[in-house]
C-alpha positions as CSV (number, residue, x, y, z in Angstrom):
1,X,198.2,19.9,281.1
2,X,195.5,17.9,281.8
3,X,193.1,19.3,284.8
4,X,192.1,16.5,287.7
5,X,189.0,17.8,289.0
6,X,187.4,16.6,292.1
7,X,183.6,16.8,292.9
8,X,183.5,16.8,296.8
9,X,182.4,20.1,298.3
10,X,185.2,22.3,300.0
11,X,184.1,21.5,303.3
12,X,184.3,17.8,303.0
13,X,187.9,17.8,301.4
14,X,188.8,19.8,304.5
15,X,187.1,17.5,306.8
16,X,188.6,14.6,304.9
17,X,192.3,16.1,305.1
18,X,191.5,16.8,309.0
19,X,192.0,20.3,308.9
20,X,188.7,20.6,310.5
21,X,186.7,18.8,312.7
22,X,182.7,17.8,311.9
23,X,181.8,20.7,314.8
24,X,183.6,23.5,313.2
25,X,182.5,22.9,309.8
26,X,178.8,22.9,311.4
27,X,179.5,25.7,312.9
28,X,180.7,27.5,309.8
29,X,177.9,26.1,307.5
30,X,175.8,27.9,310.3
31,X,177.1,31.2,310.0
32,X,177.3,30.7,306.1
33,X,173.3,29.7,306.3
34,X,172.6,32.9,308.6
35,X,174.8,35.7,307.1
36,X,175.6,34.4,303.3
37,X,179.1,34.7,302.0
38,X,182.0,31.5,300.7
39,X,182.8,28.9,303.2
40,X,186.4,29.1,302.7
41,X,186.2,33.1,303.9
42,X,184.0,32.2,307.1
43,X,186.5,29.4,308.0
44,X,189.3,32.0,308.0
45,X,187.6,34.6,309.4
46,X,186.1,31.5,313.0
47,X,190.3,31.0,312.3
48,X,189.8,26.8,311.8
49,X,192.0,27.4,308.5
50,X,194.7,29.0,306.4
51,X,194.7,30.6,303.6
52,X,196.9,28.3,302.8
53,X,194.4,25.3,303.9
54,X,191.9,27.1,301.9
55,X,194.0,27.4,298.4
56,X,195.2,23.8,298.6
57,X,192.0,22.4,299.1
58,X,190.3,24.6,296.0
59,X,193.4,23.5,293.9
60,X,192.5,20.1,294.2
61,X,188.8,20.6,294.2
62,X,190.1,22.4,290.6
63,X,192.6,20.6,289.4
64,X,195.0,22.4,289.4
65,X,198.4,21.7,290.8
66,X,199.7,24.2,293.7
67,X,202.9,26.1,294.2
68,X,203.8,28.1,297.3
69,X,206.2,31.3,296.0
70,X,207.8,31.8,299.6
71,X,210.9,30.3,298.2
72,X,211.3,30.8,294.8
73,X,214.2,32.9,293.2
74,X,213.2,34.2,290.2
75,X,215.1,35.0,287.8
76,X,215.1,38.7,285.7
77,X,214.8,38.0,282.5
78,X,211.5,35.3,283.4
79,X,209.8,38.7,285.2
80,X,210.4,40.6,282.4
81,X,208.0,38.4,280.3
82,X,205.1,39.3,282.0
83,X,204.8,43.5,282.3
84,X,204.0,44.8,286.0
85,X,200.6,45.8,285.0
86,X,199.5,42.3,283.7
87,X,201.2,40.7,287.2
88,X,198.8,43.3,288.6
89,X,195.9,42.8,286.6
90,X,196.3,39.2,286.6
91,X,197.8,38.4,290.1
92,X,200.3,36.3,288.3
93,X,204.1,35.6,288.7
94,X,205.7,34.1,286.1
95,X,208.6,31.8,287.3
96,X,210.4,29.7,284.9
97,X,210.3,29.2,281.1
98,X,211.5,25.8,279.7
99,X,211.3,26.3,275.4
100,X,208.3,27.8,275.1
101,X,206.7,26.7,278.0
102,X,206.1,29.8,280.5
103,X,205.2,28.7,284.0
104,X,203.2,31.3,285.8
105,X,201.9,31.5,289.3
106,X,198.4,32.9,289.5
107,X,195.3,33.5,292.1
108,X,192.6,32.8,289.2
109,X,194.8,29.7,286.9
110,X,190.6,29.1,285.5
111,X,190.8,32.7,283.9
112,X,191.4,32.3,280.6
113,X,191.0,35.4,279.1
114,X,194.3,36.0,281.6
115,X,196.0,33.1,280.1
116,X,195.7,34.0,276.4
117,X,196.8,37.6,277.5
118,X,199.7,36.4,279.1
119,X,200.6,33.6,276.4
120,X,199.9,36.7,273.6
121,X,202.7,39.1,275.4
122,X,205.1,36.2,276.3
123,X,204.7,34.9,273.4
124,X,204.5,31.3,274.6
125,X,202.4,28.7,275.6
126,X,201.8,29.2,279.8
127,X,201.5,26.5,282.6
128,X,199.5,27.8,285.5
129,X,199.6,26.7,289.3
130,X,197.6,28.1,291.8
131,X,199.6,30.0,295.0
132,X,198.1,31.9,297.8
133,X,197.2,35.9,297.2
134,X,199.6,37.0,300.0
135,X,202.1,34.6,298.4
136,X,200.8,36.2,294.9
137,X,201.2,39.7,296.5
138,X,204.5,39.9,298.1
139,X,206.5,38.5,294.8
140,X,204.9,41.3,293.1
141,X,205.5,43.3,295.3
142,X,208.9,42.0,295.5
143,X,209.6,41.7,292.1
144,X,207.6,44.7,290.7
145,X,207.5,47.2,293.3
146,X,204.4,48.4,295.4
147,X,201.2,47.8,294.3
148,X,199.4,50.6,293.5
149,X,196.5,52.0,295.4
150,X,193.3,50.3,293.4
151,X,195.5,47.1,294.9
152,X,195.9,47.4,298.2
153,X,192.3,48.3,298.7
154,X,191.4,45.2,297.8
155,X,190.2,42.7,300.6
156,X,192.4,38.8,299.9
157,X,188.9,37.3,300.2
158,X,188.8,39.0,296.8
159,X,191.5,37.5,295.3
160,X,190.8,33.8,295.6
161,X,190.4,32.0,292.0
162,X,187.0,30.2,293.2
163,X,185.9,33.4,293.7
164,X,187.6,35.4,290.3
165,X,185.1,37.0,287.9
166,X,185.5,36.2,284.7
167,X,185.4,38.8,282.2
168,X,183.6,38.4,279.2
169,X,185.2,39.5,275.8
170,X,182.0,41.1,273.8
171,X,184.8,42.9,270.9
172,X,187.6,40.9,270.6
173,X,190.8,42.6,270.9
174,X,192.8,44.3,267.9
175,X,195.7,42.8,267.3
């Protein structure tokens, strides 16, 4: 799959979509100049956006394509492709597998360390879309069972694939 990337700022694709006006954005560029932090997180936090506003936006600022989990049935056997503790690690659902095609829902769809783990277990090749982390978090929990504690300390700001670390592989792993 072939990645679109777009070069505008997040701020600008949100003022371009209208989901905020020229004075909020100010406003929030202001507070970002003052106390630090992402843009996207002091939008949500002055409430002029969504998560879901948020994720959209940095999808298509990305490239890649989003898919909102609220109403997907997922079938057994396509969970049991991806163990609980990689949908955990990862944030990632997986959803539907066509051949050998596995399509997965993820936070971080840029991690790709994540990606060749997931294609490694599943033994296929994966396609990745981009969802919200509450969307992320309630199939797993869903699907899975409860998170764990190390999970549910963590904050969603955390878990937004702009924002994913990505771990770098110094000893490859055995295989």
């Amino acid at each position: 799959m072939s990645l679109r990337i777009v070069s505008k700022p997040l701020g600008q694709l949100l003022l371009e979509k209208k989901i905020v006006s020229k004075h909020q954005l100010n406003k929030a560029l202001k507070v970002q100049k003052e106390e630090g932090g992402a843009l996207g997180q002091i939008l949500l936090k002055l409430k002029y956006v969504t998560e879901e506003d948020i994720v959209t936006s940095l999808a298509t600022q990305f490239g890649y394509p989003y898919l909102p989990l609220s109403n997907c049935e997922i079938e057994p056997q396509i969970i049991g492709l991806i163990p609980k503790n990689l949908a955990y690690q990862y944030y990632v659902v997986p959803v539907d597998k066509i051949d050998e095609i596995l399509t997965v829902v993820m936070v971080d769809p840029s991690n790709k360390s994540a990606i060749e783990d997931i294609e490694y277990i599943a033994k296929c090749r994966v396609q990745a879309f981009v969802s919200t982390s509450t969307d992320i978090k309630k199939a797993i929990e869903h699907y899975y069972g409860p998170f764990k504690e190390r999970f549910e300390r963590r904050e969603a700001s955390e878990l937004t694939f702009a924002k994913a670390k990505k771990p770098k592989e110094e000893n490859p792993k055995p295989q």
